[in-house]
C-alpha positions in Angstrom: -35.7 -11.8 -46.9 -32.4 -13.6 -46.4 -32.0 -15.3 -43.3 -28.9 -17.4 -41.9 -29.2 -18.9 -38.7 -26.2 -20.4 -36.8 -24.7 -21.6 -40.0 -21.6 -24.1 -39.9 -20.0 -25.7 -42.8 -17.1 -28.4 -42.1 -14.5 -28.5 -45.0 -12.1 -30.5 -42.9 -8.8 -27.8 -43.3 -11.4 -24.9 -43.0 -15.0 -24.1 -40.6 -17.2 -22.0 -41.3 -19.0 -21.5 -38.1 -21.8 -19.4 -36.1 -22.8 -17.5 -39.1 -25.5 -15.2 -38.5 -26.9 -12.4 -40.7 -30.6 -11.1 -41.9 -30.7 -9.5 -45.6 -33.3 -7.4 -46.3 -35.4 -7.7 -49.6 -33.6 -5.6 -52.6 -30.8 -5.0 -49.8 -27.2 -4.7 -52.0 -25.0 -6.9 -49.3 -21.4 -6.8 -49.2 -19.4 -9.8 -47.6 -16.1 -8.4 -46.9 -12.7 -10.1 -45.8 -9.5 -11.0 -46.7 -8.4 -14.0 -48.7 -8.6 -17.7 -46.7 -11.7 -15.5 -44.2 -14.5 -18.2 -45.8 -16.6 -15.4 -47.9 -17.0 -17.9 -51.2 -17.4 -20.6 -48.6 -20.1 -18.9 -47.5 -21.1 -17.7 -50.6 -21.9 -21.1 -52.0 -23.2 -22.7 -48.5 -26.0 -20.2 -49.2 -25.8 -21.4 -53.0 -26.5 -25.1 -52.4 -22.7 -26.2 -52.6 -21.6 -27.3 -49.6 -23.7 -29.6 -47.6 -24.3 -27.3 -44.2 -23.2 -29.2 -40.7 -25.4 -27.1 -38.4 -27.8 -24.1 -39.0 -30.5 -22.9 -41.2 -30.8 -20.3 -44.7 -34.3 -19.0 -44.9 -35.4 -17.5 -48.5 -39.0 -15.3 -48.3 -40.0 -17.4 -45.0 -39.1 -20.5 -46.9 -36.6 -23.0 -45.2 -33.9 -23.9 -48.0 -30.7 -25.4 -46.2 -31.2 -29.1 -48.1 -33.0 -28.0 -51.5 -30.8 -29.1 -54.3 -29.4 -25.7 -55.8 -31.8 -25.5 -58.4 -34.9 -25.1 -56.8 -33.1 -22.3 -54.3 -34.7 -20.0 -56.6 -30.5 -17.7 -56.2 -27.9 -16.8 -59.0 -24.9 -16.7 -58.9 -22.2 -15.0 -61.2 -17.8 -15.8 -60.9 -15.3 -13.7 -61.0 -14.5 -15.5 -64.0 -18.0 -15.5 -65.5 -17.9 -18.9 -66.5 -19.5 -17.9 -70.0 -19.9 -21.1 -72.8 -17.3 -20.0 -75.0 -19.1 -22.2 -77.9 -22.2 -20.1 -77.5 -23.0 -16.7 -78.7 -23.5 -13.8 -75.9 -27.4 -14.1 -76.5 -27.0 -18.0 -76.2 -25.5 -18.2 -73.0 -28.3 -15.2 -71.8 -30.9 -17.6 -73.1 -29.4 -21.2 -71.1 -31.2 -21.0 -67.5 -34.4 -20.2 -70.2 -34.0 -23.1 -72.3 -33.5 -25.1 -69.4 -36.8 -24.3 -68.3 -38.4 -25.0 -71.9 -39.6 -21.5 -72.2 -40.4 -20.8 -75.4 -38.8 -19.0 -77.8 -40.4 -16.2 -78.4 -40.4 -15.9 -74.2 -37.0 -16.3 -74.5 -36.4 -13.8 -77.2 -38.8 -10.9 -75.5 -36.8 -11.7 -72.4 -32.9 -11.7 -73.6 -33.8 -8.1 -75.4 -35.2 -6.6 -72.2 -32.3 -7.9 -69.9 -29.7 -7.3 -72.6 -31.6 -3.3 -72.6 -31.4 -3.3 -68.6 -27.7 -4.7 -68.7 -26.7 -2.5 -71.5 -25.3 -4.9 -74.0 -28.5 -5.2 -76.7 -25.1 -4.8 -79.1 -23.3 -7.6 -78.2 -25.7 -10.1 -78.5 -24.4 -12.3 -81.4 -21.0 -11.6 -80.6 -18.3 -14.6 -79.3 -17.7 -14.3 -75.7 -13.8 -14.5 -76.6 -14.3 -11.4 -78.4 -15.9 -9.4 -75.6 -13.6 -7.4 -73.0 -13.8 -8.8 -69.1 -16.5 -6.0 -68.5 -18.2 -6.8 -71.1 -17.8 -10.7 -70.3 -19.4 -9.4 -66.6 -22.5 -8.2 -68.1 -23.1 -11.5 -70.0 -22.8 -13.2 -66.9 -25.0 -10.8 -64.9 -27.8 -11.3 -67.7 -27.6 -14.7 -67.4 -28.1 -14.9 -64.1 -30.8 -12.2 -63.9 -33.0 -13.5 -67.0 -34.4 -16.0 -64.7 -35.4 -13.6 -62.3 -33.7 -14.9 -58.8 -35.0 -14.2 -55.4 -31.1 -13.6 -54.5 -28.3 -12.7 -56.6 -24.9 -13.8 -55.7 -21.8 -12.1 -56.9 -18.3 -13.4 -55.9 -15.2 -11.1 -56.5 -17.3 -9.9 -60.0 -14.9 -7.1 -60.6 -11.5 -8.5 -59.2 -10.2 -9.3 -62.0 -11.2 -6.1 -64.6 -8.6 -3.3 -64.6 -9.2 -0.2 -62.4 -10.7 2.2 -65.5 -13.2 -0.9 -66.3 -13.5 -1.7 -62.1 -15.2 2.0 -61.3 -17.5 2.4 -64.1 -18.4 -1.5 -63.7 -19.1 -0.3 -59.9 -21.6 2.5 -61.1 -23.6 0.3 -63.6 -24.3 -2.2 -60.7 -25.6 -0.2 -58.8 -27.8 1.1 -61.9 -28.9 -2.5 -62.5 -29.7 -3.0 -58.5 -31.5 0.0 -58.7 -33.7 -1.4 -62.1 -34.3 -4.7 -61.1 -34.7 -4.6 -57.7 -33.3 -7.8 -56.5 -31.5 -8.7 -53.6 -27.8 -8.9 -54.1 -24.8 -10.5 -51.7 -21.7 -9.1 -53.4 -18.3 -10.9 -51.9 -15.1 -8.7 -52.3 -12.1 -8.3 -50.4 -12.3 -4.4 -51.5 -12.9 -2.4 -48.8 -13.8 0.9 -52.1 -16.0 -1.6 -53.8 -17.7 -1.9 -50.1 -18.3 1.4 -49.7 -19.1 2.5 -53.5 -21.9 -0.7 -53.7 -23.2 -2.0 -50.0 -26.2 -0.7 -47.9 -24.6 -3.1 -45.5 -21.3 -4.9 -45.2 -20.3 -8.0 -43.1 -16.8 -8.0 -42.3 -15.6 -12.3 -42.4 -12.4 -13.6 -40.2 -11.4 -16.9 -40.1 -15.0 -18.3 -41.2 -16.5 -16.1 -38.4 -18.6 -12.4 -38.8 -16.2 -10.1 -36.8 -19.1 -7.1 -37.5 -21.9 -6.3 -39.5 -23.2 -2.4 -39.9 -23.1 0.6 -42.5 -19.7 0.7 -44.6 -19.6 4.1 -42.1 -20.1 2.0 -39.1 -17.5 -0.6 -40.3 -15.1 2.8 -41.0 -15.6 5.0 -38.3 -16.8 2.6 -35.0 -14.8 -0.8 -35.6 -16.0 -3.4 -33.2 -12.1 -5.2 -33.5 -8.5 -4.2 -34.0 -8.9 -6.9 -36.7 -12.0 -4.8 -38.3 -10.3 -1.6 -37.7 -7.0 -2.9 -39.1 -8.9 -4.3 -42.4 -11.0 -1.1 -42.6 -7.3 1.0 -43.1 -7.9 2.8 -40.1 -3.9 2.2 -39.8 -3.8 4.4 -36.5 -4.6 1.7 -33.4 -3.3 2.1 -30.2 -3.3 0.6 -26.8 -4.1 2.9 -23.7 -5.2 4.0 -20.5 -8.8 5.9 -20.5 -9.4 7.9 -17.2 -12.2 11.1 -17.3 -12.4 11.1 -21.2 -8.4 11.4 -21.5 -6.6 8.3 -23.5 -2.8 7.5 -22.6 -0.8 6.2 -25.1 2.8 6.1 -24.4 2.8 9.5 -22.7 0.8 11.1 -24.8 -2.7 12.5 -23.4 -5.4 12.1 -25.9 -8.7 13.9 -25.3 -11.7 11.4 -26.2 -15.3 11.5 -26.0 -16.1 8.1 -23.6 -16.9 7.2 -20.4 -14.5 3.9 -20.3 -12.1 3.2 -17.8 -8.8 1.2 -17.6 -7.4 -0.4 -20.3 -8.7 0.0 -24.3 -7.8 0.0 -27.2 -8.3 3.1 -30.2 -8.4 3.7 -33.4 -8.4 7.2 -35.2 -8.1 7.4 -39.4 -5.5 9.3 -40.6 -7.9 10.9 -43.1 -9.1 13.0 -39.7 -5.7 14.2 -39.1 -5.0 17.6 -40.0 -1.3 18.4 -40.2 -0.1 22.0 -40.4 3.5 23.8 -39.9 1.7 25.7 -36.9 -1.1 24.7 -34.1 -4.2 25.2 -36.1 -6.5 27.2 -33.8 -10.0 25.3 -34.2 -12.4 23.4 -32.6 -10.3 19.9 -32.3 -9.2 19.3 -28.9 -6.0 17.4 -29.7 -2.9 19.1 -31.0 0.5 17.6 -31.0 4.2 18.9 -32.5 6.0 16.1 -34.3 8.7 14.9 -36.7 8.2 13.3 -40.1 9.4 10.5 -40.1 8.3 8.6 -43.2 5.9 9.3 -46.3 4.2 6.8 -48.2 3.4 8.1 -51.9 0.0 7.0 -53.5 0.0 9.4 -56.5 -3.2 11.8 -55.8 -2.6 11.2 -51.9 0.5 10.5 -49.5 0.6 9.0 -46.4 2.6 11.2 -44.0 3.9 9.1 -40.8 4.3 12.1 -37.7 5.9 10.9 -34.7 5.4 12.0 -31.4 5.7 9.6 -30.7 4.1 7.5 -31.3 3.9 7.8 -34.7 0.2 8.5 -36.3 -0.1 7.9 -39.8 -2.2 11.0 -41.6 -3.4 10.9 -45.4 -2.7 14.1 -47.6 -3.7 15.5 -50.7 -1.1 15.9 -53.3 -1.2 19.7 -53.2 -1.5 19.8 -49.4 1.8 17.6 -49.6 3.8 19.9 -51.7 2.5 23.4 -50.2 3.7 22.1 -46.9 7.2 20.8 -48.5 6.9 17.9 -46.1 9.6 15.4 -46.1 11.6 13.5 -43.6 12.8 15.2 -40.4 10.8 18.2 -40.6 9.0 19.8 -37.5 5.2 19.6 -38.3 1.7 19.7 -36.1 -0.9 17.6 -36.0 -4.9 18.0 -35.1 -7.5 15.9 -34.4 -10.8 16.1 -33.3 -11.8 14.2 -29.8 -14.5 12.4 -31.7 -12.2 11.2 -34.5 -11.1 8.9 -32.2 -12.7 5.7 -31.1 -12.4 3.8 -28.2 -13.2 -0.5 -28.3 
């Protein structure tokens, strides 16, 4: 559907470079990175905003790397929506319409089956400096769906709303991707709005793809310390593998792979079981430790056990408090052979 070929965009202090990716039609597609990685860059290369240096972006079969923006047949919405503040809610809906010289009663059977779809029929004559940031977001999204793009493009959308507002705006996209069909690329830094929204994600680093898969793929089988770094897996080691054993500063890890010498590992600390006692189970890795830090999140803590080394495991906030963990205390941990991943 989508189709980037070799892209490279030259911004003099920043490249964008070797950018590959194929989006499937109605595909929901996350671009993922951290601030400065090129993701709006790349955003509005695909957009018609940058001029491109090297490389192709195919639409439906259709070469579009020099059409002027407005004949890309792709919307796009800002985190700050961009709305006309002069203009009612349905007025703004109604511009890319107007523009087009539909008429009106088009226009009118149009804006009340988006604003239906979208979920704002009720805010149509309202002010835009009246409306709420979500509310602000469906505007936007209206807008840019009214005149039906091949490609929707969504930078940071929810940044900026407050976490209530964030989650429930999460759920209605995907409502409105599943209604209208069209095929999104939705650029966050996020790595929960990745996994709540995306089919696929690609993970951007310094205007290069590190990895493209399943937000599970980019969880559990990181192609990168950098990847398994941004994906939180905050357990990455260095080691030596020999016959499915992993050393890590004298500690014997049992691992499912066939790799020899050298590697590096990552394991989440989500898949680390800590107990007062060995745990006897399945998991082919048990170690006695020492707490030696906790990191408190509210409904979860972060409970650093060293060995060492240290391995950071996640906790529930009852789990936390039956155990009475805290500093210095003697505690287990357990971890499944196939928890752990090798690159």
């Amino acid at each position: 559907m989508l189709t980037v070929k070799n892209l490279k965009v030259d911004l003099g202090d920043f490249l964008l470079k070797d950018i590959n990716l194929d989006i499937e039609s109605g595909e929901y597609f996350i671009i993922l990175g951290p601030t400065g990685a090129g993701k709006t860059v790349l955003l509005e290369a695909i957009a018609g905003l940058y001029p491109v240096l090297e490389g192709e972006i195919w639409v439906d079969g259709r070469e579009i790397t020099n059409e002027n923006p407005e004949k890309r047949g792709i919307g796009i919405v800002y985190q700050d929506q961009v709305l006309f503040p002069h203009l009612s809610a349905e007025e703004n809906i109604a511009f890319g319409l107007k523009m087009r010289k539909c008429s009106k009663r088009e226009i009118k059977t149009r804006i009340d089956a988006m604003a239906e779809v979208v979920g704002i029929s009720h805010l149509l004559k309202r002010n835009p400096v009246t409306l709420s940031g979500g509310e602000k977001q469906k505007v936007a999204l209206a807008r840019a769906l009214i005149t039906e793009p091949k490609v929707l493009l969504l930078d940071e959308p929810l940044s900026a709303l407050d976490p209530e507002t964030r989650e429930r705006m999460q759920g209605e996209l995907r409502e409105i991707h599943h209604r209208v069909k069209v095929t999104i690329i939705h650029v966050t830094h996020g790595f929960e709005e990745a996994i709540a929204l995306g089919y696929r994600v690609a993970v951007l680093n310094d205007g290069c793809v590190a990895q493209v898969g399943t937000p599970e793929e980019i969880l559990r089988q990181p192609s990168s310390e950098f990847v398994a770094r941004f994906a939180l897996s905050r357990n990455i080691f260095s080691g030596s593998a020999e016959n499915g054993f992993i050393e890590i500063d004298g500690v014997r890890l049992r691992a499912i792979t066939e790799s020899k010498g050298n590697v590096h590992l990552s394991l989440r600390p989500e898949d680390i079981l800590i107990s007062k006692e060995p745990i006897e189970s399945s998991a082919r890795n048990c170690f006695q430790g020492i707490v030696a830090d906790i990191a408190d999140r509210g409904s979860f803590v972060y409970v650093t056990v060293s060995l060492p080394p240290d391995f950071v495991c996640l906790v529930t906030r009852q789990a936390f408090e039956e155990l009475e963990l805290r500093k210095g205390v003697r505690v287990w941990i357990t971890f499944k052979a196939s928890a752990i991943h090798v690159f």
